[in-house]
C-alpha positions in Angstrom: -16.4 23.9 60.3 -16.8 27.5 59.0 -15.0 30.3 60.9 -17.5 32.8 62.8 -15.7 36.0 60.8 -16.6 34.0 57.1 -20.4 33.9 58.7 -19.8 37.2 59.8 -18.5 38.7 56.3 -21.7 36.6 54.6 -24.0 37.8 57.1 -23.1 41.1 56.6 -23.2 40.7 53.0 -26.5 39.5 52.9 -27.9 41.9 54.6 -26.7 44.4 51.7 -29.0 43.2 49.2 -32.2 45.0 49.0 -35.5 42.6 50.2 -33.3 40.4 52.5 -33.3 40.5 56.0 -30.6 38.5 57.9 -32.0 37.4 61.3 -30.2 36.2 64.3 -29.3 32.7 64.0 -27.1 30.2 65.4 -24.5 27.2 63.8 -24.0 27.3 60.4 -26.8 28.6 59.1 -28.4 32.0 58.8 -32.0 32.6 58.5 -33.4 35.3 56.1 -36.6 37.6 56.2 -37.9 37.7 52.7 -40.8 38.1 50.3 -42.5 35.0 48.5 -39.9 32.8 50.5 -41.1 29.9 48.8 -40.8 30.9 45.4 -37.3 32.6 46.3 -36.0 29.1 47.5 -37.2 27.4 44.4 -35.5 30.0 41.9 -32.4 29.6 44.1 -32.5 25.4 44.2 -32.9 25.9 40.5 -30.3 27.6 39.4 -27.6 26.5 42.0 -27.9 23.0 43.9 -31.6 21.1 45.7 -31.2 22.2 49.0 -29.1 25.2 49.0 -32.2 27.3 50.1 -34.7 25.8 52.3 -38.1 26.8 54.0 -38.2 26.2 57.5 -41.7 25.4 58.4 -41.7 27.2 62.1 -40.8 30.7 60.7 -43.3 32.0 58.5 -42.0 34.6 55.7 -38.2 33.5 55.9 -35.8 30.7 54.3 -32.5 29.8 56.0 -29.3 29.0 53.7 -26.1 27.5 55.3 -22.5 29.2 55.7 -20.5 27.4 53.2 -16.5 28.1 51.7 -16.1 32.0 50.8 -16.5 31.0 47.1 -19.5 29.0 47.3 -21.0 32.1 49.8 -20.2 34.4 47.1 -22.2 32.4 44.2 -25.0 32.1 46.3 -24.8 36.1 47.1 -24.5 36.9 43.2 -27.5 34.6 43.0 -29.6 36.3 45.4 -28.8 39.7 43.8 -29.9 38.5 40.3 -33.2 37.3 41.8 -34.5 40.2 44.2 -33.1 42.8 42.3 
């Protein structure tokens, strides 16, 4: 199980990035306010893992990722910057 401060630190480093909005969320994942948050999830599956980034279908205009190990966190992070930026 991931400690609450390593979802802390990655929440908090999400919300850094420009065009991502962390939203409250509970367990192991953390839910994310974004643009085109289909097309986001698909550049991010690409170029990392299937299933990193899904699209939950009962929140319009977000995608959730889960709280993983500080250095898989921190891929997905320089991920996300290289795709919104």
């Amino acid at each position: 199980m991931i400690s609450g401060d390593e979802k802390e630190r990655f929440y908090s480093r999400l919300a850094s990035i420009p065009g991502i909005q962390p939203m409250p969320s509970i367990g192991d994942w953390i839910l994310l306010e974004v643009a085109k948050p289909s097309d986001l999830a698909r550049k991010v599956n690409r170029r990392m893992a299937p299933g990193v980034m899904q699209v939950p279908r009962q929140v319009s205009g977000a995608v959730r990722v889960h709280v993983g190990e500080p250095k898989a966190n921190e891929a997905l992070l320089k991920t996300l910057r290289d795709l919104v930026a």
